[in-house]
C-alpha positions in Angstrom: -1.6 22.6 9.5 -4.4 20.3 10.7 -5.8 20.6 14.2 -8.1 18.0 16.5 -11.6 17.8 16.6 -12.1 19.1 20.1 -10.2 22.1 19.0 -12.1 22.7 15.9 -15.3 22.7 17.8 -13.8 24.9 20.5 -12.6 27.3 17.3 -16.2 27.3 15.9 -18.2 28.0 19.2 -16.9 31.3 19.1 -18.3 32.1 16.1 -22.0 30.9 17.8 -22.1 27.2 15.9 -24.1 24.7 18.4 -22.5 21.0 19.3 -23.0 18.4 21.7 -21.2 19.4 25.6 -18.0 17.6 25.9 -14.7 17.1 27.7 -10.8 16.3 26.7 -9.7 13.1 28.4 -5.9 11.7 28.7 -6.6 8.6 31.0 -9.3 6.2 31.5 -10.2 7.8 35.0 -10.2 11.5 33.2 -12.8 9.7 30.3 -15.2 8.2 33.2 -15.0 11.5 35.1 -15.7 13.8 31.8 -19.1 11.6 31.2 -20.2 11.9 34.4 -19.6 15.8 34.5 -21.5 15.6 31.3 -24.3 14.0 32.9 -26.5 12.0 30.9 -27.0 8.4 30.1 -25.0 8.1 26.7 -22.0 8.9 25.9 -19.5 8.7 22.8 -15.4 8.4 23.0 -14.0 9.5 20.2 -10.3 9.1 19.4 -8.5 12.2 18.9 -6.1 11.8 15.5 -5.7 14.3 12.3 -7.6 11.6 10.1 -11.4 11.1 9.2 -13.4 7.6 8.7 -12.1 7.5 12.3 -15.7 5.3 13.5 -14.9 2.3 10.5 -11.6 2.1 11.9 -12.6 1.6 15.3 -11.7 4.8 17.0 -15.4 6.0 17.9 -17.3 4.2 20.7 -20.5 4.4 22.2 -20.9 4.1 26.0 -24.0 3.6 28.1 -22.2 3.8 31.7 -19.0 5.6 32.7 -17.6 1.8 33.4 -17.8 1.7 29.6 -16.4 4.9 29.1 -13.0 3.9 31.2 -13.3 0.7 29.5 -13.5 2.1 25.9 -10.4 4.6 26.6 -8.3 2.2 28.0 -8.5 0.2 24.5 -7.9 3.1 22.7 -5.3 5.6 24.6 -1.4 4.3 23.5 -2.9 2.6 20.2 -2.2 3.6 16.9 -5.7 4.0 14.8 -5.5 2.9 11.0 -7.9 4.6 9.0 -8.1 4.8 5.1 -6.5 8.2 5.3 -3.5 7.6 7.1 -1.8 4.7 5.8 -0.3 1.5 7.4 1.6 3.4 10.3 -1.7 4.9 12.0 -1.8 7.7 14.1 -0.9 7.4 17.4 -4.3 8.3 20.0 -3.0 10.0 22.9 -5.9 12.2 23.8 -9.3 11.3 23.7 -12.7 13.6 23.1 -15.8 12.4 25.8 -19.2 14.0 24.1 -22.7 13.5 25.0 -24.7 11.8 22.5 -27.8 13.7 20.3 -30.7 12.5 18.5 -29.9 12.3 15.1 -33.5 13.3 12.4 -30.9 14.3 9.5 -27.5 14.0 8.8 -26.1 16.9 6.3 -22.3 17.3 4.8 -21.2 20.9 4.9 -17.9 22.4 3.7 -15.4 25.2 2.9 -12.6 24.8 0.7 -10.4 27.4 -0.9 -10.2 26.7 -4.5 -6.8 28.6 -5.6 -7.1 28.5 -9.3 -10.7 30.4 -8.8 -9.5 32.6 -5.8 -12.3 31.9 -3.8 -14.1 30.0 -0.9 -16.4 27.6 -1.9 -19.4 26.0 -0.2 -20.1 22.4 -0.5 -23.0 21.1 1.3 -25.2 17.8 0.9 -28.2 16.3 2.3 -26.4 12.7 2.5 -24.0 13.3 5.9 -22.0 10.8 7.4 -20.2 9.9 4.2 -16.6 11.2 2.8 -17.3 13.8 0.0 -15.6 11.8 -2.4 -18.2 8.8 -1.8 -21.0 11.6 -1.4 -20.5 13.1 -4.9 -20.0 9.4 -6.1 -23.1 7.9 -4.9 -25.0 11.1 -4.0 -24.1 13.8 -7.0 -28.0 15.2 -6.8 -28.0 15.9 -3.4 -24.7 18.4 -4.1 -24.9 21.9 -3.2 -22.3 24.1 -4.2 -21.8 27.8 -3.8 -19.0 30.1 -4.3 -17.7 33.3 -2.4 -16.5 36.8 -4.2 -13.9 37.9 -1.8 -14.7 41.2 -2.4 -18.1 41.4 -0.4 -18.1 38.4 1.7 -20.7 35.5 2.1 -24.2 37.2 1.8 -27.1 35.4 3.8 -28.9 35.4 0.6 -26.1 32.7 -0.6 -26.6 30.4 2.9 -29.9 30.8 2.6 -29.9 28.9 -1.3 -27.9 26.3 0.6 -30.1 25.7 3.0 -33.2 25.3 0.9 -30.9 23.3 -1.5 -30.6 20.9 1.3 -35.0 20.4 1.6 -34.8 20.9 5.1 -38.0 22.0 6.6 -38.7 25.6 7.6 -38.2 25.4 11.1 -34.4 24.8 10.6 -33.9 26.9 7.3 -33.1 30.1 10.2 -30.7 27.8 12.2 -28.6 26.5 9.1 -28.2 29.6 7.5 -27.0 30.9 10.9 -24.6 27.6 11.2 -23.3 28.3 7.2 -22.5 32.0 8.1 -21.1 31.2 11.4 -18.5 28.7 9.7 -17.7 31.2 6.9 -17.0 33.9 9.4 -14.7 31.3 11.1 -13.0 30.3 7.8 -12.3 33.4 6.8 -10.8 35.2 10.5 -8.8 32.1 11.3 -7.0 32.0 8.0 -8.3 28.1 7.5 -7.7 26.2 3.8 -10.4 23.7 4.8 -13.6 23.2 7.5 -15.5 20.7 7.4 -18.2 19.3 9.3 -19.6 15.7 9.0 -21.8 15.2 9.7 -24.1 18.5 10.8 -27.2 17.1 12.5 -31.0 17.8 12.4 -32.0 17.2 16.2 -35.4 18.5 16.7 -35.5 22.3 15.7 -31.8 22.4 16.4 -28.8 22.7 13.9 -25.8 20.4 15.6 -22.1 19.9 14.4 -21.3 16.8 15.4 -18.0 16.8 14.0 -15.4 18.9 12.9 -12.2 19.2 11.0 -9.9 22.4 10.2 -6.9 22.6 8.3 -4.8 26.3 8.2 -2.7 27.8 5.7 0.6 27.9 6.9 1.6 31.0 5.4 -0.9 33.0 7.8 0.1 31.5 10.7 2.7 33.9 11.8 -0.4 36.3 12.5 -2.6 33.7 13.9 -0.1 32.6 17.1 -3.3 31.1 18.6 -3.9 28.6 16.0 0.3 28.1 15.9 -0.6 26.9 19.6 -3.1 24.6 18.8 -0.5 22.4 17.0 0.0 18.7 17.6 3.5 17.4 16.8 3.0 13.6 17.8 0.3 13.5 14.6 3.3 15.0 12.1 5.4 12.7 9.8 8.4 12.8 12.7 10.5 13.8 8.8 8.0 16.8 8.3 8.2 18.1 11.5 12.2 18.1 11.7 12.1 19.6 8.1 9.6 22.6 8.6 10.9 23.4 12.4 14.1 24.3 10.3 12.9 26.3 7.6 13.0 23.9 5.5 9.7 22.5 2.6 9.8 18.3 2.7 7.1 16.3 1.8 7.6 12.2 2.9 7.1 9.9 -0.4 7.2 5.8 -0.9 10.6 5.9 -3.1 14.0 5.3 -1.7 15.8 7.9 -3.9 16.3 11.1 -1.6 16.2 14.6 -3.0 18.0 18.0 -1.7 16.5 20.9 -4.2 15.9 24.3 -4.4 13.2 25.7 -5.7 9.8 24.1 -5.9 9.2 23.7 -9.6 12.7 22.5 -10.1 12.3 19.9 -7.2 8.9 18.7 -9.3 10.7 18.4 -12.2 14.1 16.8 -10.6 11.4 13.9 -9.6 9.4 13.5 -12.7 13.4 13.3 -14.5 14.1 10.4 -11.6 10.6 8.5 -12.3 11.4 9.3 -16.4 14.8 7.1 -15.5 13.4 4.5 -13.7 13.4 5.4 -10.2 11.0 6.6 -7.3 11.5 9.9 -5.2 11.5 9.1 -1.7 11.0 12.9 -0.7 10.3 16.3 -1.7 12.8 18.6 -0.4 13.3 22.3 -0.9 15.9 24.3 1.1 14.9 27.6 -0.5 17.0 30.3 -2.0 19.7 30.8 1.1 21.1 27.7 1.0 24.0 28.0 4.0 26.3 25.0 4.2 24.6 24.6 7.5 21.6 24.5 5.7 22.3 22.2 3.3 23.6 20.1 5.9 20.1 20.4 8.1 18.5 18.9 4.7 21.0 16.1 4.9 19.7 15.2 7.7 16.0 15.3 7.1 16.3 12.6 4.2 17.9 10.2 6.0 15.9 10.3 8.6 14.4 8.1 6.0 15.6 4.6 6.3 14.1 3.8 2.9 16.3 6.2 1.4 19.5 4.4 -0.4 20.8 7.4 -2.8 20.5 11.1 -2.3 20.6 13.6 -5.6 20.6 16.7 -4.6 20.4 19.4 -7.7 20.8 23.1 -7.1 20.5 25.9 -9.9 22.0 28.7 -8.0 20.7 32.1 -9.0 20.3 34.0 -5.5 22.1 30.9 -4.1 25.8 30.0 -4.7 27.0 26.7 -5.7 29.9 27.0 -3.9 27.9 27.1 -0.7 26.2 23.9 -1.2 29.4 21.9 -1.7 30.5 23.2 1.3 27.1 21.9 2.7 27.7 18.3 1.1 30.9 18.7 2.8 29.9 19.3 5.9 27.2 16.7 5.3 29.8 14.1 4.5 31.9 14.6 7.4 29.1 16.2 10.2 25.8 13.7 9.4 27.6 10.4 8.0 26.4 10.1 4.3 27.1 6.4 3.6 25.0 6.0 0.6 25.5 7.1 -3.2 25.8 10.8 -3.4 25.0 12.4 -6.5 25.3 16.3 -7.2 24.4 18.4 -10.0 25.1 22.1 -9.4 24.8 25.0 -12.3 24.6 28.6 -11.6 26.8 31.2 -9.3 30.3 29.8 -9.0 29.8 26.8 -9.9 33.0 25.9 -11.3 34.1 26.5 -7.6 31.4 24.4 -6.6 32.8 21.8 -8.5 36.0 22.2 -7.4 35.5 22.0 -3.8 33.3 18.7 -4.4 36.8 17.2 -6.5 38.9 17.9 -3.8 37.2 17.6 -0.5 34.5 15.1 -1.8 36.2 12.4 -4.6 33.2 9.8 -3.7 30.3 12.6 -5.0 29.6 11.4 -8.6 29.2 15.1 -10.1 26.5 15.4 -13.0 26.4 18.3 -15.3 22.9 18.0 -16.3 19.3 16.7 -14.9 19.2 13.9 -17.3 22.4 13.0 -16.2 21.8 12.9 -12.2 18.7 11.6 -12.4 20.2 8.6 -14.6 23.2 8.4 -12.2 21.2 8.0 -9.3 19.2 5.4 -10.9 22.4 3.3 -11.6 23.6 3.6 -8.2 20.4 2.7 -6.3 20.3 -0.4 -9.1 24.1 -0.9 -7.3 23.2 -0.7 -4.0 20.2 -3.4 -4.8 22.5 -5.7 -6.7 24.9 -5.7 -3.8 22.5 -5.9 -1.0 21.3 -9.3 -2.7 
């Protein structure tokens, strides 16, 4: 789960990290009225979407009047911002962030990330701020700094301290980063996050400044972090991820138009490399888990076509703790409940599945039924190339 900027910085002032003052604004008044409760001369508006490289795309604007200010967040509030990170549709801006502006002597990258296959937090820091870490370690690999955590004891000061001088920042601000590197490790690690970043952190004088901030969480931990549930913003969601998840359900939106209803994760990655083997393109990744309720299956239904790209659904289920009998009652209910119009295509194996099967050949005689992968994955294929053929 990603969460604003604002909110970040809110999240990591607890844990003592130093930023510029500022103020949440939803309406051009609110903006002109934040900078001048700021006080000041300067001021930045910065569009409040889950997506970085937010000041190429426009969404960051410097203001030297509160006239500007109102000016700058009526062009932004009610537009959708493009960025290279969120693809054609943008992000819609509803809320913006008013922040005073700093003097800027160095700009420095900083990041946590966990790294699952090493089971641990690591550090990533750089001397060349203001870029995206990809571009830093492409154009910038020397000035990469990298440490890693042992869970066991923690992030020592010894560690931040390596950072810091690995950065060649100047004595009076070694103290001050090492206090900003353990401050955002204590944060990582008590709000459950999968990723902080800040970009850039700012030199200003003998102060240490984040000037920006992102957090994502791990959703697994969030049933014991309810504040950071709260801190959740729907209208920034895929509208199909958001349905999905507030059911239960695991969907990730793709660019193909063949829909997929699967249990089990490594099966659903394996149902989609069998559809791109055959020629096709996944238009989702679905998993409705190991309880699969004809209400259930009926829910998941619904979540791919809320896909207007999609133009055949597979859905392939290898019952175990599931029962294959329950999902054709879900396709049935599907059928009848949602309105499937386009090619349906089930391949069930497992617990009752001859019943399965059954219930499909007498309640559901349009389902093509496929007794293998290969088979469904080919099927679908062929009726997708149908529905083109027709359509033209």
């Amino acid at each position: 789960m990603d969460i604003h900027e604002y909110q970040a910085k809110e999240l990591l002032a607890t844990r003592g990290l130093r930023m510029p003052r500022g103020g949440l604004a939803y309406s051009p008044e609110q903006a002109a009225y934040r900078a001048t409760e700021i006080g000041g001369d300067r001021w930045v508006v910065k569009a409040q979407v889950h997506s970085g490289a937010r000041g190429k795309a426009g969404g960051i604007i410097l203001c030297d009047s509160d006239t500007e200010v109102a000016e700058a967040a009526e062009k932004l509030l009610g537009q959708r911002l493009v960025t290279a990170q969120t693809g054609p549709q943008g992000k819609l801006i509803n809320r913006l962030y008013i922040e005073e502006t700093v003097r800027i002597d160095k700009e420095l990258y900083l990041g946590f990330v966990l790294d699952r296959k090493e089971e641990r937090i690591i550090v990533i820091a750089s001397s060349a701020g203001g870029m995206e870490i990809e571009q830093i370690a492409a154009d910038a690999p020397d000035s990469m700094v990298r440490a890693s955590v042992d869970p066991g004891v923690g992030m020592r000061e010894f560690q931040a301290r390596e950072i810091a001088f690995g950065l060649g920042l100047d004595g009076a601000v070694i103290g001050k980063t090492v206090d900003t590197i353990l401050a955002c490790y204590r944060a990582f690690r008590d709000f459950d996050a999968s990723m902080l970043e800040i970009n850039p952190l700012v030199v200003s004088g003998n102060e240490v400044i984040a000037l920006d901030a992102k957090m994502s969480f791990d959703e697994n931990a969030l049933f014991r972090r309810p504040e950071i549930s709260e801190l959740r913003d729907k209208s920034q969601e895929d509208p199909r991820e958001t349905f999905a998840s507030d059911r239960g359900l695991s969907y990730v939106s793709l660019d193909g138009d063949i829909g997929c209803i699967i249990n089990g994760a490594g099966l659903a990655m394996a149902t989609m490399d069998m559809i791109k083997i055959a020629g096709g393109e996944p238009a989702n990744f679905l998993d409705i888990g190991g309880g699969a309720s004809p209400d259930r299956v009926a829910k998941s239904f619904r979540a791919v076509l809320a896909d207007k790209k999609v133009k055949v659904i597979l859905v392939n289920i290898f019952a175990g703790i599931n029962r294959c009998d329950w999902v054709a009652e879900g396709v049935v209910k599907a059928l009848s409940e949602v309105g499937v119009e386009c090619p349906l295509i089930v391949r069930l194996s497992g617990t009752k599945v001859e019943e399965g099967k059954r219930i499909l050949a007498e309640k559901a005689p349009t389902v093509t039924v496929a007794d293998t992968l290969k088979e469904a994955a080919e099927a679908a294929v062929a009726a997708l190339q149908s529905v083109e053929r027709n359509a033209a």
